[in-house]
N, C-alpha and C positions, 0 to 999 in steps of 0.2 A: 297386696290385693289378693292373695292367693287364687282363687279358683271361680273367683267373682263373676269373670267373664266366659266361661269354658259352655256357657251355652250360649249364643249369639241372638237365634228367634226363641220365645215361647209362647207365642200363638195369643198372648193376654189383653194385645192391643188390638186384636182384629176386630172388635167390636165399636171403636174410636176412639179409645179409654188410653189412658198411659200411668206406669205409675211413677210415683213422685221421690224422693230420696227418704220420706217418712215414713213409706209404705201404704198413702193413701194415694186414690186414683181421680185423677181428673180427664176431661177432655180433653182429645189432640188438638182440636181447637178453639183450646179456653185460651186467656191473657195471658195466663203463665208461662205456658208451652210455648205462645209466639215468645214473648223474652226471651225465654231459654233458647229459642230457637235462631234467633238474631243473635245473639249473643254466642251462640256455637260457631253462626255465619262469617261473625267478626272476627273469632278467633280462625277459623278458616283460610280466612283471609287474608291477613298476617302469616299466617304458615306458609300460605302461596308469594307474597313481599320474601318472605325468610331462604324461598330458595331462588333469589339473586343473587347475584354480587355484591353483599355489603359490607360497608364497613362494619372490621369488629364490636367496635362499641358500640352501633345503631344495633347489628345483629343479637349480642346480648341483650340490652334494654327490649327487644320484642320479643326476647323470648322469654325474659320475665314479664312483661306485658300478659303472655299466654297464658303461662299459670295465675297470673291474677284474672283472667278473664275465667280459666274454669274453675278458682274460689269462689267468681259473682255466681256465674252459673251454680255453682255448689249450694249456694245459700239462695237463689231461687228453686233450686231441685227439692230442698228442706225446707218449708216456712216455717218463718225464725229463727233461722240457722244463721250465724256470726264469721264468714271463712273470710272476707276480704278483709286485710289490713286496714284499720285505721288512717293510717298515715299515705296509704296508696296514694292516694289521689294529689297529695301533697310532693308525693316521687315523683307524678308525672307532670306537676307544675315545675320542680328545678331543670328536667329532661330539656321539658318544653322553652325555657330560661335561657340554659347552654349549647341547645342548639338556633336558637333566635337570637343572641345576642353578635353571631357575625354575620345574619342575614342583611341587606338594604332595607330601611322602611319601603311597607305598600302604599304606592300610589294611585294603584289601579287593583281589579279583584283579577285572580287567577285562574285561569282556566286549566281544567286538569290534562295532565300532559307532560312533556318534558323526554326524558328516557324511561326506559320500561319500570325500574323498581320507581321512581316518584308517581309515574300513573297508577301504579298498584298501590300506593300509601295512600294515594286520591280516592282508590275505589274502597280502599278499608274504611278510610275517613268515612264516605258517605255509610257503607253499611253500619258502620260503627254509629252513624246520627241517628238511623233508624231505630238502630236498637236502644236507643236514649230515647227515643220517642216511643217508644214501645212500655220498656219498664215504667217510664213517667206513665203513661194511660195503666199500668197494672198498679203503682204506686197510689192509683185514685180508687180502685177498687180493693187492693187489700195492702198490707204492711210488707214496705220493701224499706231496706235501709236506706238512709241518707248517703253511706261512702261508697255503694254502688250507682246511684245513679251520678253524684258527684265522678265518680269515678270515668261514668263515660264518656262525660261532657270535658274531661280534662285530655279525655285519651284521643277525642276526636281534633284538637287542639294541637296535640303531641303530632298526630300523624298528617297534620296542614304541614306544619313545621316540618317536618322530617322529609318531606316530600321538594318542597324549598332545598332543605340542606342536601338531597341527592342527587338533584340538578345540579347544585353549585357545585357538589363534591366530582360529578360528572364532568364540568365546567361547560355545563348546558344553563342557559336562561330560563327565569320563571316562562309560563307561556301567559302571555299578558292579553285579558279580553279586551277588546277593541269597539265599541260603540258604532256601528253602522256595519261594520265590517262584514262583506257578504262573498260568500265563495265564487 
């Protein structure tokens, strides 16, 4: 990176403007900027899941998780830029495979909950929908690839599951929503 960063403000965005990894300028709040900006959230978010207590092998998979979240962000910062792996989205289906295949089937939907890192996997999950709902409305306005938004809709999947398997890993229960049920 050399020296990329060694100036932190330059005064360019003061006007609303921001610029883009191509060196053209759009709006701080055009489509794009929100994705990118969800999509920074997400990784965020994860970074705050990252400093629990977890198992090593959940703690590595999120944190290639991350760098794949700033390839997506990479290649929205560039339009028509190529930085997410192909096959991503395919890594976070086997993820999602091996940590579901020693969960119980759901019976009931789950409320988020449980110990602290599963409710943090809960609240990346939902930030993480939004930002899938986000790039989908920027996907109808200009050209987003297909392995990114596949990409977040697998990731949102991965981190239901993970949140599941850190209860169980806790040997806490899902927290089961309950129909009528009033405090």
């Amino acid at each position: 990176m050399g020296h990329r960063l060694s100036k932190i403000y330059t005064r360019t965005g003061d006007a609303g403007t921001t610029g883009l990894g191509d060196g053209s300028r759009t709006g701080k709040n055009s489509p794009r900027i929100a994705a990118l900006g969800d999509i920074d959230e997400t990784n965020s978010v994860i970074g705050l899941l990252l400093c629990e207590a977890l198992p090593a092998d959940v703690g590595e998979l999120l944190t290639g998780v991350q760098h794949d979240l700033f390839d997506l962000g990479g290649e929205l910062s560039i339009p028509g830029a190529k930085m997410l792996a192909e096959d991503a989205a395919s890594r976070l289906e086997s993820a999602v495979d091996r940590y579901n295949a020693p969960l119980g089937p759901l019976k009931e939907f789950i409320l988020p909950g449980g110990v602290r890192a599963a409710a943090l996997a809960h609240l990346a999950r939902t930030v993480c929908r939004r930002a899938e709902r986000v790039v989908v409305a920027l996907a109808e306005l200009e050209p987003v690839s297909q392995a990114g938004r596949q990409y977040l809709n697998r990731l949102s999947d991965l981190l239901f599951v993970l949140a599941r398997h850190l209860n169980r890993e806790a040997g806490r229960s899902d927290v089961l929503w309950q129909r009528g049920t009033k405090p």
